[in-house]
C-alpha positions as CSV (number, residue, x, y, z in Angstrom):
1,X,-11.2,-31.5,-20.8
2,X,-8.7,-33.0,-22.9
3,X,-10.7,-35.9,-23.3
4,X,-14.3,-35.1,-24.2
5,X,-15.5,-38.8,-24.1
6,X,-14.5,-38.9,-20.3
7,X,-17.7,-38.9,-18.1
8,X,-18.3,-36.4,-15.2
9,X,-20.2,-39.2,-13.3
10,X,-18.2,-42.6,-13.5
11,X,-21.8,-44.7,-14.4
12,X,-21.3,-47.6,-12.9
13,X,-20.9,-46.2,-9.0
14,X,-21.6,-42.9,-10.0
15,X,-18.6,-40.9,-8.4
16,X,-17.6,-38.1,-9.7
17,X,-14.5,-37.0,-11.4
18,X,-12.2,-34.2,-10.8
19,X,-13.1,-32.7,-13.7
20,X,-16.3,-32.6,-12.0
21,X,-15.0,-31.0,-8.9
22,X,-13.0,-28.3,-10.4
23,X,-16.1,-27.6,-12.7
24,X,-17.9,-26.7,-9.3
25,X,-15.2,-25.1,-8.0
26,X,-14.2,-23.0,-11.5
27,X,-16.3,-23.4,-13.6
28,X,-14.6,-25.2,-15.8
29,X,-14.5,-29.1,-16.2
30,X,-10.6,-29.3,-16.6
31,X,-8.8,-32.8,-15.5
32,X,-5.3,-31.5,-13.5
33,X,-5.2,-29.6,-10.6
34,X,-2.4,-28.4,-11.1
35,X,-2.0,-24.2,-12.3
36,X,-2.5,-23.0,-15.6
37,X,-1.3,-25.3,-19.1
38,X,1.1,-27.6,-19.2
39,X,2.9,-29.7,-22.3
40,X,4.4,-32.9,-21.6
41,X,6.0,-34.8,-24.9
42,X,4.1,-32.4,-27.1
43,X,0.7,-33.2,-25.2
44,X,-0.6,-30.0,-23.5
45,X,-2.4,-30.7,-20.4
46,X,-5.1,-28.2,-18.8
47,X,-4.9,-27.1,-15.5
48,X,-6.5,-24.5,-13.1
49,X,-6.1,-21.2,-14.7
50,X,-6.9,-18.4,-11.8
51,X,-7.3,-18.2,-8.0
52,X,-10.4,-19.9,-7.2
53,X,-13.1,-18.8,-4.5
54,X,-12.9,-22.1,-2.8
55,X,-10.1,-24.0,-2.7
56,X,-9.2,-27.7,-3.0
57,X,-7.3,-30.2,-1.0
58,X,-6.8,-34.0,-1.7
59,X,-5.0,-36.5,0.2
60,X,-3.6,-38.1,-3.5
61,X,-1.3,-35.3,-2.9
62,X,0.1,-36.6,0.7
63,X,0.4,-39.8,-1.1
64,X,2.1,-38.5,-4.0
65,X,0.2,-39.0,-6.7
66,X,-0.4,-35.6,-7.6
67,X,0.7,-31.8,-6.5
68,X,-2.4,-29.2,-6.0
69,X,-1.5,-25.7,-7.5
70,X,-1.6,-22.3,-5.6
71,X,-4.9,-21.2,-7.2
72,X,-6.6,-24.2,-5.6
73,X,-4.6,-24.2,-2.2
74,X,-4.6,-20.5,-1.6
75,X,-8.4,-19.3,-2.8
76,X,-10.0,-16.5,-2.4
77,X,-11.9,-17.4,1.1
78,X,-10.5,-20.1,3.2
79,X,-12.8,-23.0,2.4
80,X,-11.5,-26.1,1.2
81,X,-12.8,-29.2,-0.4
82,X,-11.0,-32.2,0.8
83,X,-10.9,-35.3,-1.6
84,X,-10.3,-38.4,0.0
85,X,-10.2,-42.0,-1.9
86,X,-13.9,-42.1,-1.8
87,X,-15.3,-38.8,-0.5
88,X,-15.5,-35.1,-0.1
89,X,-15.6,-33.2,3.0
90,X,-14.7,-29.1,3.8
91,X,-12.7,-28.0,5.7
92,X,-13.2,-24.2,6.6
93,X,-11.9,-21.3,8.9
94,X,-13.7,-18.0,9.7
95,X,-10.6,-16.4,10.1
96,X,-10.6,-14.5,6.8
97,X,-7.1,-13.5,7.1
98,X,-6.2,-16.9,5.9
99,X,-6.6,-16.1,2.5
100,X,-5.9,-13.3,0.4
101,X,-6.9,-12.0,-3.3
102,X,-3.2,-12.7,-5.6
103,X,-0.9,-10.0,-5.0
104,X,0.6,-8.4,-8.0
105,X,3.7,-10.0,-7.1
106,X,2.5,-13.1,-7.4
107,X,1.0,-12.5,-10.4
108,X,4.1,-11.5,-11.6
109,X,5.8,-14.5,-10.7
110,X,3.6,-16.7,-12.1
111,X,4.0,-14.6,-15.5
112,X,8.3,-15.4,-15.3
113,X,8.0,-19.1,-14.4
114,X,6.3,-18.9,-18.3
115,X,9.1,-18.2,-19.6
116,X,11.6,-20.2,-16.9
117,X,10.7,-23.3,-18.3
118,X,13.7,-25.4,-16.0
119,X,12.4,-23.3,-12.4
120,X,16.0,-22.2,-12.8
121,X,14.5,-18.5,-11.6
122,X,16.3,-17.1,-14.5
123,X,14.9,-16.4,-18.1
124,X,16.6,-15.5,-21.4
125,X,16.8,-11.4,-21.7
126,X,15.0,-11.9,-24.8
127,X,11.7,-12.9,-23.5
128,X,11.6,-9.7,-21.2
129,X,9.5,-7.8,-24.0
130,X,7.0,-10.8,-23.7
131,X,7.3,-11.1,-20.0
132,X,6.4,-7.6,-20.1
133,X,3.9,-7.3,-22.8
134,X,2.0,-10.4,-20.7
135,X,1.8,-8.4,-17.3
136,X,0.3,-4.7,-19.5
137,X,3.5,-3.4,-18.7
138,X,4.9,-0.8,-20.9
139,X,6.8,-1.9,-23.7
140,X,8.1,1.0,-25.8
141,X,11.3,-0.3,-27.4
142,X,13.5,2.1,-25.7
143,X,12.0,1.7,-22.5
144,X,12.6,-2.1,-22.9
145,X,16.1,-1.3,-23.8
146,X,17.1,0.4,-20.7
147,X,15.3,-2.1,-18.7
148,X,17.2,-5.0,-20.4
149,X,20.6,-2.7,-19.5
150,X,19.4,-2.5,-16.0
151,X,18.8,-5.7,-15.0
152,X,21.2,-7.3,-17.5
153,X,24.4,-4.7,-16.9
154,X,26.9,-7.8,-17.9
155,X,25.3,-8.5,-20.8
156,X,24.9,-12.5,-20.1
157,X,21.8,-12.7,-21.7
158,X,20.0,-14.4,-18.4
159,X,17.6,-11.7,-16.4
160,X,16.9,-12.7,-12.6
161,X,13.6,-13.7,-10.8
162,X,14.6,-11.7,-7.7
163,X,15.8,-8.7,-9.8
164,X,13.1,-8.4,-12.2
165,X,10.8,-8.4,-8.7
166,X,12.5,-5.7,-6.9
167,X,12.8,-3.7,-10.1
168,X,8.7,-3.9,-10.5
169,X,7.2,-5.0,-7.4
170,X,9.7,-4.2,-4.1
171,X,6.5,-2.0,-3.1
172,X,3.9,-4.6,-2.8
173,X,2.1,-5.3,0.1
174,X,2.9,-8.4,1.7
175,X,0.7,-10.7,3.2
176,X,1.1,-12.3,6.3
177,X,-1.8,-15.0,6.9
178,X,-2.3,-15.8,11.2
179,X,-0.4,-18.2,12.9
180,X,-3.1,-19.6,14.9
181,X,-6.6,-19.7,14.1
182,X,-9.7,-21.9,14.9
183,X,-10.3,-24.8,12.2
184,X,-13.7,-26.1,11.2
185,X,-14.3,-29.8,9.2
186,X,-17.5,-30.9,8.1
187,X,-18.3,-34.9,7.1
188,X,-21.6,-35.4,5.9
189,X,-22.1,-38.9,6.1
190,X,-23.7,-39.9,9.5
191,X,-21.3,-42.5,10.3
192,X,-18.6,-39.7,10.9
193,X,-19.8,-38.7,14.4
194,X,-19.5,-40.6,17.2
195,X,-23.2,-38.9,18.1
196,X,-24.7,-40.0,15.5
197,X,-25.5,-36.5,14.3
198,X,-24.0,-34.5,11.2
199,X,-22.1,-31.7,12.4
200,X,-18.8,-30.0,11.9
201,X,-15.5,-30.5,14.0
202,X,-13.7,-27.2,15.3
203,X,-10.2,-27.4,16.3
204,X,-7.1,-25.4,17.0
205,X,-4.9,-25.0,14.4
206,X,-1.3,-23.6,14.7
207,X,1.5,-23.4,12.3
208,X,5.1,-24.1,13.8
209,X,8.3,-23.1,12.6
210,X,9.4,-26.3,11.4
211,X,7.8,-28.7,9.0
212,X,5.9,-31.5,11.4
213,X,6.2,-34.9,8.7
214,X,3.9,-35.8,6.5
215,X,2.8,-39.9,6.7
216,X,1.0,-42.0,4.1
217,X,-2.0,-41.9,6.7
218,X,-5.3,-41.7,5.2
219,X,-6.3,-38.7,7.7
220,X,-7.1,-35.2,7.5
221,X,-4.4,-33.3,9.2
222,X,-2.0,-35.2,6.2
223,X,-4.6,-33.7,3.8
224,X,-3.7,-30.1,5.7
225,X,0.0,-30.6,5.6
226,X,0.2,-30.8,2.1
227,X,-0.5,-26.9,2.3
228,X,0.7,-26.2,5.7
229,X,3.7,-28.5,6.4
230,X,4.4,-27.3,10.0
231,X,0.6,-27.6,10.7
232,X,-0.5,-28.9,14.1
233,X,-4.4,-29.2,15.0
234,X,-5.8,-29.9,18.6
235,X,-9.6,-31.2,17.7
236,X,-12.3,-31.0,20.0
237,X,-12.8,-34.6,21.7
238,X,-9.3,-35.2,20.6
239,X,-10.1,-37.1,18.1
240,X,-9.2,-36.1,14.3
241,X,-11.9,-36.1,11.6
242,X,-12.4,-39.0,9.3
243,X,-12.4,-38.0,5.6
244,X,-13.7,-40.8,4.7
């Protein structure tokens, strides 16, 4: 936390804070969702710093007051706690294809974007050995050499995202998550079913080729969208979830 003074539990109505959500999600009490460190004017800011098992979804992001990470929005199994203004729900799929454990590639491309600090997908040939040295690549000095020559041959002193990737990772196994898949949502406050039971929602989720539009609605599907844009869900009793 970069405030230690900061309660987990406001005390006066006793919600709790994200640092408190991404301490049950991570296991660590950090206050950003966003991936790994940031520094803004000198002040370095903690975010998430690996893929978590369950993953995280807040409607601040549809309304712009934040931007969730991959390691939140892409975990390791497809369960995800949705924050609303006032309250946490899950939204879940069985459908385990969803997910996926990081690919090296993506690793790898988290690694550059260190050293890209402008998202230019360039960096400085310079920070190559680092680049390297970060991923427990080798990094014998004449092995960095001819890799500096190779993917630097006009000697500009920039090296490229994309080449740097098909140089090191064109191999990797790429992962294609399902199309359409059955979506479950769970609310457990009692005044969320019209039946006056707890119980979850299923629905039918498909992903289109175009992005649907995202609203400033307070409402689950723009929760969704802010990880799948082109996201449409048909819920049974058609009727969308409350997250609140």
């Amino acid at each position: 936390m970069e405030d230690v003074s900061e309660p987990l539990i406001d005390s006066k109505y006793g919600h709790g804070s994200q640092s408190l959500v991404n301490l049950l999600l991570t296991g660590q009490a950090v206050t950003n969702v966003f991936d790994l460190d940031k520094e803004v004017s000198g002040l370095k800011l903690k975010g998430i710093s690996q893929q978590s098992v369950v993953g995280f979804l807040t409607i601040l992001e549809a309304l712009r007051y934040c931007k969730v990470g991959s390691f939140l929005k892409t975990p390791q199994f497809p369960v995800w706690v949705i924050g609303s203004e006032t309250h946490l729900t899950v939204a879940f799929s069985t459908e385990r294809n969803l997910t996926a454990v990081e690919s090296p590639e993506a690793v790898a491309r988290r690694a550059f974007r260190k050293f890209d600090k402008e998202g230019d997908d360039f960096i400085a040939t310079d920070s190559l050995e680092e680049l390297m040295r970060s991923l427990d690549m080798e990094t014998d000095s004449e092995y960095i050499s001819f890799i500096k020559n190779k993917l630097d041959p006009d000697d500009l002193g920039i090296i490229l995202l994309n080449s740097f990737l098909d140089e090191f990772f064109s191999n990797c196994e790429v992962h294609f998550p399902p199309k359409a898949f059955l979506l479950y949502h769970y609310n457990g406050l009692l005044q969320s079913s019209n039946s006056g039971k707890v119980k979850f929602v299923k629905g039918n989720a498909v992903v289109l080729d175009e992005d649907t539009g995202m609203s400033s609605d307070v409402t689950l599907l723009n929760c969704l969208h802010t990880k799948w844009p082109e996201l449409v869900v048909t819920w049974e009793h058609r009727t969308d979830p409350p997250i609140n």
